[in-house]
C-alpha positions in Angstrom: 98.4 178.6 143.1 96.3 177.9 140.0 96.8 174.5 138.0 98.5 176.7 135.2 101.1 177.7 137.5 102.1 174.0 138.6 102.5 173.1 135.1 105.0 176.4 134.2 106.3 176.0 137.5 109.9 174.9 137.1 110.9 171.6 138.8 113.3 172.2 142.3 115.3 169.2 141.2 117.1 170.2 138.3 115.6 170.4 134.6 112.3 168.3 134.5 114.0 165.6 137.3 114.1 162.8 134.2 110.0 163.5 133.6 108.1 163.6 130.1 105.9 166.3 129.6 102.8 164.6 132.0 105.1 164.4 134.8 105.6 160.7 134.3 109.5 159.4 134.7 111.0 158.7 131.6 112.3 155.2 130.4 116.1 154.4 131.4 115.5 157.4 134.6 117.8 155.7 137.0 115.6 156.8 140.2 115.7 158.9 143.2 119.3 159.1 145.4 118.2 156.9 147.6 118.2 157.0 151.7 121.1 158.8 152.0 121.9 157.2 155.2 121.4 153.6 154.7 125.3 152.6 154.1 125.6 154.1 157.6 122.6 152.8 159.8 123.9 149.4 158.0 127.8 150.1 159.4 126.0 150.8 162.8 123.9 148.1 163.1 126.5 145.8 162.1 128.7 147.2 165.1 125.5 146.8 167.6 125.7 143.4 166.2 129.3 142.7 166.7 129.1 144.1 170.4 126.8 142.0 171.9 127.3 138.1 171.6 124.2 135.4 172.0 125.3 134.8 175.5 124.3 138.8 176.5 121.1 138.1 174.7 120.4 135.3 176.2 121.6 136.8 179.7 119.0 140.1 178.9 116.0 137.9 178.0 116.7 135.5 181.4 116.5 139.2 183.2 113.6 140.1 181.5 111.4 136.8 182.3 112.4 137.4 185.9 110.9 140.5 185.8 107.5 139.5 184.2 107.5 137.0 186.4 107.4 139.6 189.4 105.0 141.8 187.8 106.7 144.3 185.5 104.2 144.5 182.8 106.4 146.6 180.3 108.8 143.7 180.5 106.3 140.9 180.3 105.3 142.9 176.9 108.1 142.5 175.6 109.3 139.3 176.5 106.3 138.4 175.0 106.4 140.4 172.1 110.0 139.1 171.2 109.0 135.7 171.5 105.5 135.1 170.2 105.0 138.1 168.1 102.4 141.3 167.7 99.5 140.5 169.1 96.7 140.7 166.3 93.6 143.1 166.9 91.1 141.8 168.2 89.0 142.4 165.2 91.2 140.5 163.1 90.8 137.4 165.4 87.1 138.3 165.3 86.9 138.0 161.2 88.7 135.3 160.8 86.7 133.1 162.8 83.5 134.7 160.9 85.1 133.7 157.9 86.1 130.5 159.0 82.9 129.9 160.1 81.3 131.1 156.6 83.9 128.8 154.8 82.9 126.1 156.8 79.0 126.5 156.1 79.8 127.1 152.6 81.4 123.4 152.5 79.0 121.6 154.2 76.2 123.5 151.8 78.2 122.0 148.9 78.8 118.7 150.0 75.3 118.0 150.4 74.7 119.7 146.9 73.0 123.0 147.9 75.2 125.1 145.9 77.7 126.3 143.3 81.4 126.9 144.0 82.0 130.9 142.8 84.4 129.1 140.5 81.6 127.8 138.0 80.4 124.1 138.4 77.5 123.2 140.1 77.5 121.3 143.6 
């Protein structure tokens, strides 16, 4: 389809879907419909909610440290995962201690006067 034909090509949403001519929405367009399922994942999650009480949680996460304790790794994970967080890559771990490291030379070159702060003044 050539770039002529996209711009003739009439829009599948109705008229020009609330666009100027470059495609752009106009001001006042109230927007897309929205995730037409939200208002009922909501309802369902609020039921999930409402059918299990802090004593079932806490009941499922005593199971599940019993388990990682005997070896189950998948439930170690997520015992884990629930409680301390994502892991972080191991190249993110790896860059911030470079950077933490660079910062830290960086201060010691300007407290002893070898430098300028990339915000202007000299050290």
């Amino acid at each position: 389809m050539s770039t002529a034909d996209k711009k003739t090509r009439p829009s599948t949403n109705g008229g020009n879907g609330g666009r100027d001519a470059h495609g752009r929405f106009r001001k006042g367009n109230p927007g897309g419909p929205g995730n037409p399922l939200a208002a009922r994942v909501a309802r369902l999650r609020g039921e999930l909610i409402s059918a299990v009480s802090p004593a079932d949680v806490a009941a499922i996460m005593r199971r599940l440290v019993r388990m990682a304790k005997t070896g189950d790794l998948g439930a170690a994970r997520l015992v884990l995962t629930c409680t301390m967080g994502e892991p972080l890559a191991a190249d993110i771990a790896e860059r911030i201690e470079a950077l933490e490291k660079t910062a830290a030379e960086l201060a010691t070159d300007h407290t002893q006067g070898g430098g300028t702060w990339a915000g202007g003044g000299q050290g």
